[in-house]
PLY file of the C-alpha trace (Angstrom):
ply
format ascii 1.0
element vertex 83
property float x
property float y
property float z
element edge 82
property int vertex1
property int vertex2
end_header
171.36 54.76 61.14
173.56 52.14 62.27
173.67 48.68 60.26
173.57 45.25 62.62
175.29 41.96 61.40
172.16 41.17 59.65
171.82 44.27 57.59
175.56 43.76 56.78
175.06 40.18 55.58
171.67 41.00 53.72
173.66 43.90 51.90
176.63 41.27 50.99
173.90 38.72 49.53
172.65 42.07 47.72
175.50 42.85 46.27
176.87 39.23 45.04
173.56 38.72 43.54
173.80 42.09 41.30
177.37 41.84 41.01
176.60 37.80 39.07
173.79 39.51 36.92
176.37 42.53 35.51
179.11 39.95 35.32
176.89 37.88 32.31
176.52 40.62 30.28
173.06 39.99 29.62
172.47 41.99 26.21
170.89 40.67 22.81
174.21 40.84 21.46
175.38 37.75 24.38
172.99 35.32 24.34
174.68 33.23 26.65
174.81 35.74 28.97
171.26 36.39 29.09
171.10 32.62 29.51
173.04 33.25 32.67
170.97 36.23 34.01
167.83 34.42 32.96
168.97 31.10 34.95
170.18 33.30 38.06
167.21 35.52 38.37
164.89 31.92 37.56
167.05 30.30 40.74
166.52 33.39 43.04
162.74 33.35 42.64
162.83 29.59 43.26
164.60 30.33 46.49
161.89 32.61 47.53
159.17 29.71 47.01
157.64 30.71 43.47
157.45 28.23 40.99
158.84 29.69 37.84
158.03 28.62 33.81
159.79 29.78 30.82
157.83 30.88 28.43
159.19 31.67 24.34
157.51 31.40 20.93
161.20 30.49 19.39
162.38 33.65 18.12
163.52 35.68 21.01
164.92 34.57 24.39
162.36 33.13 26.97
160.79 35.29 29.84
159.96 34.08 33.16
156.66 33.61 34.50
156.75 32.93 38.63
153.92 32.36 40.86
153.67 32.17 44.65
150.61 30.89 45.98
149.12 32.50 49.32
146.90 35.35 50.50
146.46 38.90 49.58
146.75 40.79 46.46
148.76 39.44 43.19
150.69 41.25 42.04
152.90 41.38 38.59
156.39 42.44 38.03
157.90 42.85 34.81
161.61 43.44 34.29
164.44 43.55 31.89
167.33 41.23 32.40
168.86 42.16 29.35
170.06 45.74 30.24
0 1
1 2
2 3
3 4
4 5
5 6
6 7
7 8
8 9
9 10
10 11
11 12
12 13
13 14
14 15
15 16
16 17
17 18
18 19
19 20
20 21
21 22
22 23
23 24
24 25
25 26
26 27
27 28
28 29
29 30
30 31
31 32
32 33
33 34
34 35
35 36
36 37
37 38
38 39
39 40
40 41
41 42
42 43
43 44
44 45
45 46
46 47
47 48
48 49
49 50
50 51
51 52
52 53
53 54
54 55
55 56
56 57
57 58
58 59
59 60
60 61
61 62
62 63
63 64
64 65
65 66
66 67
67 68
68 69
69 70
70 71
71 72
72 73
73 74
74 75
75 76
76 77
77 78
78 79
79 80
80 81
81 82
């Protein structure tokens, strides 16, 4: 299968976007890295039109809540961005 200039460019955005995540070294050992990842993946979803709330009782970092209104089916995704 041959890749167009789109494909290529859609891979590149791909690959920057999982290459900033691994960079942050988001583990419970590096808070401030899953401060990063949490901020990066939060910005992403915004970009994509879902309106996104963090969500912590205090003791452990926050997790993302993102909603997208429209039609169809909701659906739920849950994810670690800590590994």
């Amino acid at each position: 299968m041959e890749r167009n200039s789109t494909d290529n460019q859609v891979i590149a955005d791909m690959r920057h976007r999982l290459h900033a995540l691994v960079e942050a070294r988001p583990t419970p050992s590096n808070r401030a890295g899953m401060d990063a990842a949490r901020a990066g993946v939060a910005r992403q979803l915004r970009e994509l039109g879902f309106s996104v709330e963090e969500v912590s009782d205090g003791d452990v970092p926050p997790i993302l809540v993102a909603f997208r209104p429209g039609a169809g089916t909701p659906i739920g995704m849950a994810g670690h961005y800590d590994v």
